[in-house]
N, C-alpha and C positions, 0 to 999 in steps of 0.2 A: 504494500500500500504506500502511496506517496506521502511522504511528511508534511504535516503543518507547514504552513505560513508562518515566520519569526514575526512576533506582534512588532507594531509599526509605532508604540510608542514606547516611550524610555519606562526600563525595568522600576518598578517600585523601591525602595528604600529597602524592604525587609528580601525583596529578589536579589539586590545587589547583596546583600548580608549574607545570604545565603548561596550565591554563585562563590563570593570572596570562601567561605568556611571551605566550600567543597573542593574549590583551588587545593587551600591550604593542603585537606587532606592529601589530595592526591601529592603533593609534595612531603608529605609527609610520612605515605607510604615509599614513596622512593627512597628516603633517606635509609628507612625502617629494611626497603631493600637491599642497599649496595652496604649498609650495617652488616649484614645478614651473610652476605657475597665475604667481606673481610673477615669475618669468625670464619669461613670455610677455608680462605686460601691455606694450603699446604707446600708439602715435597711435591705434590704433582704439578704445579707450577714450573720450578725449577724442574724435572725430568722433563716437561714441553721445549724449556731453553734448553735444554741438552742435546736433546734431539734436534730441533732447529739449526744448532749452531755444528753438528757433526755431518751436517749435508751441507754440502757445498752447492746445489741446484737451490732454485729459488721456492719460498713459501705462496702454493697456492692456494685463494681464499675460497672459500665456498658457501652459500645456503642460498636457502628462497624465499620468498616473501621479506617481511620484515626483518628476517635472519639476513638478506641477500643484503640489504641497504645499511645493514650494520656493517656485513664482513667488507662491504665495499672500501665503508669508512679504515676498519684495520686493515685491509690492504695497505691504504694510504698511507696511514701513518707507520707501517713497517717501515715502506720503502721510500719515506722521508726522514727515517731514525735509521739507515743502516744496514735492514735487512731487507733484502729483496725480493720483492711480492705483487704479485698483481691476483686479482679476481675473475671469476670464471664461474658464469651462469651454471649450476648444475644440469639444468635440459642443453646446455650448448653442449656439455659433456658426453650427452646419451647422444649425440649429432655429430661428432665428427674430434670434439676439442678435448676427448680422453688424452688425446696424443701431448697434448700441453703438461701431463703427468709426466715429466720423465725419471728414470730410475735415479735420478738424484737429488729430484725434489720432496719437500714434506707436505701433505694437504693438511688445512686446516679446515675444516668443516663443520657448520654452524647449525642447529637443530634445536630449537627450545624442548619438542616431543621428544625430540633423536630417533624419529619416525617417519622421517618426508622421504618419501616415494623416490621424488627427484634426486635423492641425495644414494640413492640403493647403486646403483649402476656406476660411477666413481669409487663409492667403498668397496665393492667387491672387486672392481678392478685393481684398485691399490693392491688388495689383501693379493690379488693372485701374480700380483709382479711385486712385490715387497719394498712398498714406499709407504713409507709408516703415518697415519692420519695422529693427528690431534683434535679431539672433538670437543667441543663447547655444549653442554644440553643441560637440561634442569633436571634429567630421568638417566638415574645411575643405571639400572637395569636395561635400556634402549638400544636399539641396534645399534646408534652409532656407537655408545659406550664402548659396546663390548667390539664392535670391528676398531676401535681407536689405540694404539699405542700407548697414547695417553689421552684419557679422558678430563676433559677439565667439567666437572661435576657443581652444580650451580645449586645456589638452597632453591627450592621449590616456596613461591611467596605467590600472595594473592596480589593479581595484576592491578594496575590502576582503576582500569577501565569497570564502570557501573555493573554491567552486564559480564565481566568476567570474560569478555574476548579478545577485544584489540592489544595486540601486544603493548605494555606501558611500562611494569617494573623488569620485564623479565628482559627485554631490550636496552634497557638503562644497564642491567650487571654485566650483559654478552658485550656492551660497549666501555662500563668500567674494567669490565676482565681485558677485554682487546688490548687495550690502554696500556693495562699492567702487565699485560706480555711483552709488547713493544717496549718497555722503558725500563724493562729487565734486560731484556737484549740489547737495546741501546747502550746500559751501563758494561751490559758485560764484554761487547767489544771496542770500551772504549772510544764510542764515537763523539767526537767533541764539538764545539760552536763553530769551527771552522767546518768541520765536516757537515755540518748540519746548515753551512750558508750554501757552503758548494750545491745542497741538496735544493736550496730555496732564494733562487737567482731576481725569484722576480717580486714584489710588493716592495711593501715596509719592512718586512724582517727579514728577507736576504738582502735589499740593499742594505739595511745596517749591518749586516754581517759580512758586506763586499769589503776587499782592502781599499787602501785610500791608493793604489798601483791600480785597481781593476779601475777604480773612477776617473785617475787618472787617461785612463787608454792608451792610446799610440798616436793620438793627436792632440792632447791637450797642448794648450797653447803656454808656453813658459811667462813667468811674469814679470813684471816691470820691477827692473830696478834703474839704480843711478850709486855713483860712487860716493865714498865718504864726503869730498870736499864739494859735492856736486853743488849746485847754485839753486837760491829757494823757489826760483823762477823755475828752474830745471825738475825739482823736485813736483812741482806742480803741474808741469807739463805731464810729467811720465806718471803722475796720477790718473789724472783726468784722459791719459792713453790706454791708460791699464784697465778705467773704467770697473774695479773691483775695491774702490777706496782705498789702497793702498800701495805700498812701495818697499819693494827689499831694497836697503842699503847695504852695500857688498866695498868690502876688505880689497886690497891691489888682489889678493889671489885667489881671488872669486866665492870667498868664505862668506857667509850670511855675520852680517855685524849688525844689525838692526832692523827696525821697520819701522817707517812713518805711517799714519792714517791720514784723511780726512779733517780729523780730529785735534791730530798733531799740528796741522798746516794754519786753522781756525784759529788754533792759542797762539800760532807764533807773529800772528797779524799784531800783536799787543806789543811787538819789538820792532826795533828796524831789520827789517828783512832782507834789506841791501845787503847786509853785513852775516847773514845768515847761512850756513850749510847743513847739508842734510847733517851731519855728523852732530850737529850743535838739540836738534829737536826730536831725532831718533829715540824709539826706546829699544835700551842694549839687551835686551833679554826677551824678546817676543817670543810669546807661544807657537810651539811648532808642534808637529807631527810627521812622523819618518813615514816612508811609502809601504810599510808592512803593517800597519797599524790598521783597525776597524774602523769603518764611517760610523758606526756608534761612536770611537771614542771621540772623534773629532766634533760629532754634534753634542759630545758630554763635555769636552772644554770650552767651547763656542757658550754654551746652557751657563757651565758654574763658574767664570767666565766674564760673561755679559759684555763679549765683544760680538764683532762682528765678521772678521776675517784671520787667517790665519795663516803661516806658510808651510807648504813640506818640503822636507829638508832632506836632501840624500848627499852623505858625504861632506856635508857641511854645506852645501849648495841649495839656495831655495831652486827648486824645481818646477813649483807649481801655488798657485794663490787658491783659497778655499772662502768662500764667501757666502755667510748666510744665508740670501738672499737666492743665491743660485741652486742653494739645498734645497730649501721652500719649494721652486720652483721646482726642483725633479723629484720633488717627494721623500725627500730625507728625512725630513723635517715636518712634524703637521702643525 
């Protein structure tokens, strides 16, 4: 039968009370869930990483329905942590994508029952070519159970959902557990923030995890400088060419000896400036950053800080200008 029509005017005072209560619960079951999930975790955990990490062929994920959109997500996150993983429809399996099992991979496969049809034909393939499964289900006694090397055994808790069917707490612990697979394996080979930018080249958090060499390129453009005794008129110029507010001041043997701003240029208008060289308004100790360094830390001394440009310095040489403004712009920066 077709559902009601949602009334067309604003819920009552005691509807909102009582939609608000029924939220809560259901958040409140979930807690009461993945509580439930931590009293269980064991040894079988770690024998999952064991096994994992003793095959050299990649982790394939596996379930269906709402199992399928969880194991999608642990996919993910494996093979952004480390371990290398992608997912596979169990029907694409019974179709052609068995072969995607090879003898040196592990399946992981995902079953709240430990009972889906779909998931039969992959496990008995495993079992008769000896590629050993890890299974995720809420039902110790289940086929997947017992076809899994290791079975990762889930407490059996009552679902969010009113009616007791739409997956809600039971998807919540297969995606806590997922989690705590990946971030065991993650720790145990050691894979570190470098590793894990290399893995996440593209947002906010691989560009902050690029080096200030990757931002750099192959074409950044080098920055203005001018020499110690250079003239205020001169300093001004190579400013206002540099267009990034500021100016390395360089040593006879091309050493970084200081940096003018903007700023610097502004106070020194209070002197005769006839009589002025970079050397005289310089400040001898500017913040820098070497070319192996993270554009996090660059936009963390920029931050605590409270300038606005910076130089990188390789060899004692500025190399390159870093300018707030141009983070902002490419999103380094929110």
């Amino acid at each position: 039968m077709p559902h009601d029509a949602p009334p067309s005017s604003p819920a009552s005072p005691e509807a909102v009370g009582a939609m608000t209560e029924h939220a809560r619960s259901v958040i409140r079951l979930n807690i009461e869930a993945l509580e439930a999930l931590e009293r269980t975790i064991d040894g079988s955990l770690a024998r999952a990483v064991d096994v994992i990490l003793s095959r050299p062929g990649y982790v394939v994920v596996t379930g269906i329905g709402k199992s399928g959109h969880i194991g999608n997500k642990i996919a993910a996150t494996l093979a952004s942590t480390g371990t290398n993983a992608f997912f596979v429809h169990p029907a694409e399996m019974s179709h052609g994508d068995l072969g995607m099992l090879r003898h040196d991979t592990t399946l992981l496969a995902i079953s709240n029952s430990g009972e889906s049809r779909e998931l039969r034909d992959p496990l008995l393939f495993c079992q008769r070519n000896g590629i050993p499964v890890i299974g995720m289900t809420q039902r110790g006694s289940s086929f997947l159970a017992r076809m899994s090397a290791v079975p990762l055994v889930m407490p059996s808790v009552a679902e969010a959902c009113p009616n007791g069917l739409a997956p809600t707490t039971s998807t919540l612990m297969t995606l806590a557990l997922g989690d705590a697979l990946a971030m065991v394996l993650m720790d145990r080979r050691g894979f570190s923030a470098t590793d894990f930018g290399m893995h996440h080249p593209g947002g906010s958090l691989g560009m902050s995890l690029q080096s200030v060499r990757e931002w750099m390129g192959d074409n950044h453009a080098p920055p203005p400088t001018v020499p110690t005794d250079a003239a205020f008129a001169e300093v001004v110029a190579a400013i206002t060419a540099g267009r990034k507010g500021a100016v390395a001041v360089l040593d006879d043997d091309g050493s970084l000896a200081g940096m003018i701003t903007d700023g610097d240029v502004r106070r020194a208008f209070s002197s005769d400036v006839s009589r002025i060289t970079a050397s005289d308004i310089m400040s001898r100790q500017p913040i820098t950053v070497g070319p192996d360094q993270r554009m996090s830390d660059v936009v963390d001394l920029l931050t605590a800080n409270k300038i606005s440009n910076l130089f990188v310095v390789a060899d004692q040489r500025p190399v390159a200008i870093v300018h707030v403004a141009e983070l902002m712009q490419a999103g380094y920066v929110s």
